[in-house]
N, C-alpha and C positions, 0 to 999 in steps of 0.2 A: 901691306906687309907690316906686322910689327902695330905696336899701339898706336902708331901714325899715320897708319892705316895709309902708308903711303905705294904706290904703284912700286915693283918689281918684277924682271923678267926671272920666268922659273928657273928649274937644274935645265926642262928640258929645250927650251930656248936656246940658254943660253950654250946649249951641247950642238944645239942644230944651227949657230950662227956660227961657232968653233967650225963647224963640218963644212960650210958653205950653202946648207941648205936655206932653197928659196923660202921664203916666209909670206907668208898671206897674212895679215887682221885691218880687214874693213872695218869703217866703225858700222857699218850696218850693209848687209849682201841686198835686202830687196831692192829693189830701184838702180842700183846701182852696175849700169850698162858695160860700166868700163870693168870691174870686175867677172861680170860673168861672163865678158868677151875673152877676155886672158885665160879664165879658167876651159873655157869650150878649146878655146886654140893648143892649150895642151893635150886635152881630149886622153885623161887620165881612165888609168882602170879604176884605181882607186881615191877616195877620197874623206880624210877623217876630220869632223869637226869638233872641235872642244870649246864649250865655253863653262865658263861660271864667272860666281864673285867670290 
């Protein structure tokens, strides 16, 4: 954020932590067992990924 280019959570973060919504950010999904076990066990309709820099 900013010329210091330093880490910030968004508007929309910080709206979905207001709300109590659960938050997911792996640092990385492949390999990563424990995450895709949590996501199967909720066994969602949907699911939206967002990245960028």
């Amino acid at each position: 954020m900013g010329r210091g280019m330093k880490f910030a959570e968004s508007d929309v973060k910080k709206y979905a932590v207001h709300k109590n919504f659960k938050i997911y950010q792996p640092e990385k999904i492949k390999q990563n067992e424990e995450f895709i076990k949590e996501i199967k066990e909720l066994n969602p309709d949907v699911i939206c990924v967002v990245a960028y820099r």
